[in-house]
MDAnalysis code that builds the backbone (N, CA, C; Angstrom):
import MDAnalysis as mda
import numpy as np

u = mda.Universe.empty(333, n_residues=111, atom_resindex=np.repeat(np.arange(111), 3), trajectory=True)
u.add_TopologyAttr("name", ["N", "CA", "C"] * 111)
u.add_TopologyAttr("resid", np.arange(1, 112))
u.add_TopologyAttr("resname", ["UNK", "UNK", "UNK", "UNK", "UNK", "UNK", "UNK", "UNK", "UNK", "UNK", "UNK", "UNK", "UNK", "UNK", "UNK", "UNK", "UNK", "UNK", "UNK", "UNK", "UNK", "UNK", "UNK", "UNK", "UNK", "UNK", "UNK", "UNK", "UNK", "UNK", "UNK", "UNK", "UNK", "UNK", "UNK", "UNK", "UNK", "UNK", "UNK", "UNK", "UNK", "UNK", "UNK", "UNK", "UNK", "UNK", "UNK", "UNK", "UNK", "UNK", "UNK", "UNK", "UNK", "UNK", "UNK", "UNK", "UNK", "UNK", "UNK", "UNK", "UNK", "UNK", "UNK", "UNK", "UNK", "UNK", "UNK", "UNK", "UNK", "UNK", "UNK", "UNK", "UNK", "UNK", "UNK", "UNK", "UNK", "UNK", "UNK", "UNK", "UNK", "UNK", "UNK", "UNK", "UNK", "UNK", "UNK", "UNK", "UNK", "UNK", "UNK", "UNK", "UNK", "UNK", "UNK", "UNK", "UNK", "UNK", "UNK", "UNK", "UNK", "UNK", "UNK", "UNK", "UNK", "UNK", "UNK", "UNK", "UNK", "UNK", "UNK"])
u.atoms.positions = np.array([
    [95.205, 76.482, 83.915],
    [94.791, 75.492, 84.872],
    [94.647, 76.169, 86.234],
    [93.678, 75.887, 87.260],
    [93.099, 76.391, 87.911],
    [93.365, 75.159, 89.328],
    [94.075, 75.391, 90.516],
    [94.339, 74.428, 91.365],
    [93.708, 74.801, 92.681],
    [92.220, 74.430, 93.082],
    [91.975, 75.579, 93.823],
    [92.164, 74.711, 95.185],
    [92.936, 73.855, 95.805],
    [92.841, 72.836, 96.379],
    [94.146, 73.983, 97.489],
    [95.260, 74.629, 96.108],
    [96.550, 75.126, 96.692],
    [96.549, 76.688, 96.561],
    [95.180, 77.184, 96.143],
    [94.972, 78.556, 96.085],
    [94.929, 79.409, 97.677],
    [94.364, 78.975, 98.582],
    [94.426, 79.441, 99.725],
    [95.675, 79.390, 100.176],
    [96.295, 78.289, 100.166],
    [97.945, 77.968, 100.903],
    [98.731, 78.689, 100.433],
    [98.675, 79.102, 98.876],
    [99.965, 79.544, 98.451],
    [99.623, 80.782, 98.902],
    [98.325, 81.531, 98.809],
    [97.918, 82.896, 99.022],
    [98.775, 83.278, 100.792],
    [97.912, 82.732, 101.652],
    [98.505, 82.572, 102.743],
    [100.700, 82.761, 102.905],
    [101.013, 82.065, 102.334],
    [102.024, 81.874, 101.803],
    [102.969, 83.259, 101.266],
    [101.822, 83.712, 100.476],
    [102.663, 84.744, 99.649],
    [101.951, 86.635, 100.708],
    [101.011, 86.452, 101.225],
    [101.048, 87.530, 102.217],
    [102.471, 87.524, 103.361],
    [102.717, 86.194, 103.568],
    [103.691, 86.010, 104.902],
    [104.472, 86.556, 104.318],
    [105.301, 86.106, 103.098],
    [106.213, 86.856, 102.297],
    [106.016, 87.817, 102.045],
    [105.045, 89.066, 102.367],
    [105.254, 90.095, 102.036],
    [105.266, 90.887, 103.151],
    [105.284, 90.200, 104.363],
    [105.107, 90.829, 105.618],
    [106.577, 91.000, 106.102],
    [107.271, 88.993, 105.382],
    [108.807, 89.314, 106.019],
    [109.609, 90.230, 105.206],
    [109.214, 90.632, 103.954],
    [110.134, 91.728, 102.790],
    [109.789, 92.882, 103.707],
    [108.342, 93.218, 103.906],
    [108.134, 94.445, 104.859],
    [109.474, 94.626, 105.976],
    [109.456, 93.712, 106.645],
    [110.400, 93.755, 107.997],
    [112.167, 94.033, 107.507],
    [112.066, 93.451, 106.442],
    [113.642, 93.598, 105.669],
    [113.661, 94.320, 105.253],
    [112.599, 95.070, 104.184],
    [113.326, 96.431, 103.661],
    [112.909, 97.436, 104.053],
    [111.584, 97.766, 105.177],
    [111.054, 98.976, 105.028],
    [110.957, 99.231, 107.019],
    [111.805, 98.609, 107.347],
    [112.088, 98.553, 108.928],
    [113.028, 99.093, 109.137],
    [113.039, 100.945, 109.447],
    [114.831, 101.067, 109.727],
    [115.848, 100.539, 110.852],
    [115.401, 100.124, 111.418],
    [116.063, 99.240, 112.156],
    [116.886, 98.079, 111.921],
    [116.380, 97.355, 110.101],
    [117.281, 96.476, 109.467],
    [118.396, 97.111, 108.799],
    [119.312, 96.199, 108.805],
    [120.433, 96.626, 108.206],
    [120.180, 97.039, 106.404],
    [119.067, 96.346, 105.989],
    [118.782, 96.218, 104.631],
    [117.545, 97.415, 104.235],
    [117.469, 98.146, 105.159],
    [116.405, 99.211, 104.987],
    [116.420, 99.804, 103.903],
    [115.937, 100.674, 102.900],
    [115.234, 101.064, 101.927],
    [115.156, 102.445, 102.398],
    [116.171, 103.355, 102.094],
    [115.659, 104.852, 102.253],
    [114.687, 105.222, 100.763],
    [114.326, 106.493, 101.381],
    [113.575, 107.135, 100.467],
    [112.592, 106.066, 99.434],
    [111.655, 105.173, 100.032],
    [110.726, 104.818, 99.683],
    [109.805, 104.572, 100.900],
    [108.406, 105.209, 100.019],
    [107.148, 105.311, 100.985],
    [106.772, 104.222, 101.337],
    [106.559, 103.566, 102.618],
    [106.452, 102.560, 103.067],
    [104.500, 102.628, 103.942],
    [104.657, 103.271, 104.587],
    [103.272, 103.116, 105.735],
    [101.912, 103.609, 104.162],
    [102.372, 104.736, 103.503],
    [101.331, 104.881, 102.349],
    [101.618, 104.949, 101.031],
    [100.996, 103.558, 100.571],
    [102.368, 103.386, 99.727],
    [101.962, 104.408, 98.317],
    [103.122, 104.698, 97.581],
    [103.717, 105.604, 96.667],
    [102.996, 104.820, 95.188],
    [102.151, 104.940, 94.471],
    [101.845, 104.649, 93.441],
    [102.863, 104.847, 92.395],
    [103.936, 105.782, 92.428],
    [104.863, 106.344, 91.663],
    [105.921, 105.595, 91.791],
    [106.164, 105.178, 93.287],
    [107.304, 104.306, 93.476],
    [107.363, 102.911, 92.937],
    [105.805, 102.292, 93.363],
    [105.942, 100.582, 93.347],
    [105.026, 100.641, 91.724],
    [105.594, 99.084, 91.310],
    [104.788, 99.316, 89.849],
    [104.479, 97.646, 90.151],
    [103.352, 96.820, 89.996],
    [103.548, 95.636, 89.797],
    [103.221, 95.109, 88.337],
    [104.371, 93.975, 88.202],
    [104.140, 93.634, 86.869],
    [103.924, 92.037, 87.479],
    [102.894, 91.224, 86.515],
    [102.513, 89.919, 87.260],
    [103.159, 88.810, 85.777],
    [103.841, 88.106, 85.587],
    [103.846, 87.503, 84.347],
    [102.628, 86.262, 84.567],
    [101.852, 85.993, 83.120],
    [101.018, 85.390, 82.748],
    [101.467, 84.084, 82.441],
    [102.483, 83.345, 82.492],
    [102.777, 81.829, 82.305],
    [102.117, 80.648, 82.143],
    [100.181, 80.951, 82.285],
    [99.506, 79.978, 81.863],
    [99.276, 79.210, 83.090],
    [99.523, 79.798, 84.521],
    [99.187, 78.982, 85.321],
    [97.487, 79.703, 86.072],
    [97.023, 80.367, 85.161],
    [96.264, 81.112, 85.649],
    [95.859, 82.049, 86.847],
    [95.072, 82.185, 87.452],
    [94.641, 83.420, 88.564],
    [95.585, 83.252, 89.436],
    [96.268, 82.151, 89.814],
    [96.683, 82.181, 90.861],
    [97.972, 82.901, 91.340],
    [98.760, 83.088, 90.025],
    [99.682, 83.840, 90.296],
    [99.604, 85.417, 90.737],
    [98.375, 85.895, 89.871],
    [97.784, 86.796, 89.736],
    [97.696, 87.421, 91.484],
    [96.467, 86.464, 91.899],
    [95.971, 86.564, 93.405],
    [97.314, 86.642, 94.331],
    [98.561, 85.725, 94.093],
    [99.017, 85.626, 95.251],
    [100.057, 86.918, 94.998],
    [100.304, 87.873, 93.655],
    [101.051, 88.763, 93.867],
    [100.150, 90.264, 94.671],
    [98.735, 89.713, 93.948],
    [98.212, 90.735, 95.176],
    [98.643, 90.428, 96.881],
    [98.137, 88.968, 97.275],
    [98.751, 88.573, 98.332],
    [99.615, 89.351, 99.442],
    [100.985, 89.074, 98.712],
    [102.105, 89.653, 98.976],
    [102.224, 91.376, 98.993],
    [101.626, 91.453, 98.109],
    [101.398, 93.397, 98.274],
    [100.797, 93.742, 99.055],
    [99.567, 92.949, 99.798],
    [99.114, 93.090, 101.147],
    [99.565, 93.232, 102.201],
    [100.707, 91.880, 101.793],
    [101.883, 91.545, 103.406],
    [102.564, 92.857, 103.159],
    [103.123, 93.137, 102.144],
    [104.264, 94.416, 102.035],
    [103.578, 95.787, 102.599],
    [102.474, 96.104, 102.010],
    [101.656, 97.472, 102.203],
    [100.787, 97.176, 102.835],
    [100.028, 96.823, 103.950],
    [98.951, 96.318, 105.135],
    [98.183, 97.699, 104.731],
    [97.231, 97.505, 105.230],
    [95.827, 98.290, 105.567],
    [96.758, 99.814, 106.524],
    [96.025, 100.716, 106.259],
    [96.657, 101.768, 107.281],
    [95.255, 103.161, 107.164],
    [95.025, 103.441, 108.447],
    [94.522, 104.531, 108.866],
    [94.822, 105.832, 107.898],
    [96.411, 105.695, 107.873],
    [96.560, 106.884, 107.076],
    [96.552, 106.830, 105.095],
    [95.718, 106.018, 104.943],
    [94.848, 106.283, 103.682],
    [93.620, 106.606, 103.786],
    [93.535, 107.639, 103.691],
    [91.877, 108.849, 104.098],
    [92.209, 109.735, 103.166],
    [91.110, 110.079, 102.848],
    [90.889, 111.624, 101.814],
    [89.808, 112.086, 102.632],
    [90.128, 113.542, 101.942],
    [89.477, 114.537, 102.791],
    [88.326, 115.004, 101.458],
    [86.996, 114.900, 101.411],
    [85.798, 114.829, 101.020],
    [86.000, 116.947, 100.430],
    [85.260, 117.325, 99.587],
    [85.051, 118.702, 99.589],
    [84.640, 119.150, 100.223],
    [83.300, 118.442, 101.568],
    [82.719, 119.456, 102.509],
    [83.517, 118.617, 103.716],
    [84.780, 118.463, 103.459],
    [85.401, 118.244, 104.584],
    [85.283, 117.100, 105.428],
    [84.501, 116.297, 104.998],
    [84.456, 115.189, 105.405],
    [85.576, 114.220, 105.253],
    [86.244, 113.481, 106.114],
    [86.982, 112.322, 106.129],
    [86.786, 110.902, 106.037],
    [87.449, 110.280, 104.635],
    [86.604, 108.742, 104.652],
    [88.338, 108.228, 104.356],
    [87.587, 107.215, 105.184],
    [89.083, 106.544, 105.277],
    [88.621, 105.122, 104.191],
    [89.573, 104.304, 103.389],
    [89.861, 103.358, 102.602],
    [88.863, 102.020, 103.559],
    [88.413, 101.276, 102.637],
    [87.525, 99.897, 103.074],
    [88.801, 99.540, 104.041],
    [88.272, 98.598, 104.712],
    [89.095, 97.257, 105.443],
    [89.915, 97.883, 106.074],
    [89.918, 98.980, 106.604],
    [90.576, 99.778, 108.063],
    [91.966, 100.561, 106.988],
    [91.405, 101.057, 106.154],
    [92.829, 101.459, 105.148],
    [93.786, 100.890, 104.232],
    [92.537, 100.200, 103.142],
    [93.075, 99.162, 102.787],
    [93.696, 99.498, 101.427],
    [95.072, 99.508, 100.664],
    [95.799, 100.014, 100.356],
    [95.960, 99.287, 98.618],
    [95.390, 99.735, 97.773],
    [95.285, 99.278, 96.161],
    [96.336, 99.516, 95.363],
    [97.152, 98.176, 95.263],
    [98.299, 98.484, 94.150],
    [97.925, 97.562, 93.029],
    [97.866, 98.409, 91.962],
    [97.486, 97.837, 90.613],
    [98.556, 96.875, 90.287],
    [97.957, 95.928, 89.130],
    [99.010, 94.734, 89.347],
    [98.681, 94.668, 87.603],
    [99.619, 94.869, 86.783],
    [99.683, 94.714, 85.466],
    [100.119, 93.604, 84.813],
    [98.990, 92.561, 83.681],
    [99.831, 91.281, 83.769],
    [100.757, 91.709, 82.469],
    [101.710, 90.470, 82.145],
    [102.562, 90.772, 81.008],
    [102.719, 89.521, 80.585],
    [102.328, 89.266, 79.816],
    [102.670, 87.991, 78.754],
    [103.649, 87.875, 78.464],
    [104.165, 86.556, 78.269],
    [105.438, 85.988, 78.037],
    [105.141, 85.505, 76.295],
    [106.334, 86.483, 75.780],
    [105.720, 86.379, 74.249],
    [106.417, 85.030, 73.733],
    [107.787, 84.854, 74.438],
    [108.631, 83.796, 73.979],
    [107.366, 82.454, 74.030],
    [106.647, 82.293, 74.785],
    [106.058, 81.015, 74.819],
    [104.757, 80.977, 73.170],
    [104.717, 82.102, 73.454],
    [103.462, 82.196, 72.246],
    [104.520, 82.063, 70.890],
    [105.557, 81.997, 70.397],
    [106.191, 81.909, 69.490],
    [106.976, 80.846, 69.564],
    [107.022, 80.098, 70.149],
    [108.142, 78.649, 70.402],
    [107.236, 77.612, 70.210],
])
């Protein structure tokens, strides 16, 4: 089922939440800081997303991208350096792609 009435809100919603996890774990200045994880570019090795599929369709999907937005923002310092040396920096001012893997919930398909 598809609610597209609450798709923007929750989206909205779930970036903010990833802006305030940003400020909590990846701010050394919080008490709750997060050593030794890449924060400004983020670590493909470090973060893994897993999205569960529960049948509520895209939306869960969208808003865990969302939130990986708020957490990992756009940054300058995602650029590669081209073979003839050229520098191209990421769409949308460094905009930062964390794959999001869904996972089915098998218990529901068997109950």
């Amino acid at each position: 089922m598809y609610w597209p009435l609450f798709d923007g809100h929750v989206q909205v919603q779930a970036f903010q939440l990833g802006t305030l996890l940003r400020k909590e774990y990846f701010d050394p200045a919080s008490t709750n800081y997060i050593h030794n994880v890449r924060n400004e570019l983020v670590d493909l090795d470090q973060v893994h997303a897993r999205i569960k599929n529960g049948g509520e369709g895209r939306v869960v999907f969208d808003s865990t991208i969302a939130l990986l937005q708020g957490l990992f923002p756009p940054t300058p310092e995602n650029t590669i350096e081209l073979a003839n040396e050229t520098k191209v920096t990421a769409p949308l001012g460094g905009y930062q792609y964390v794959p999001g893997e869904y996972c089915v919930c098998f218990s529901r398909l068997f109950n």
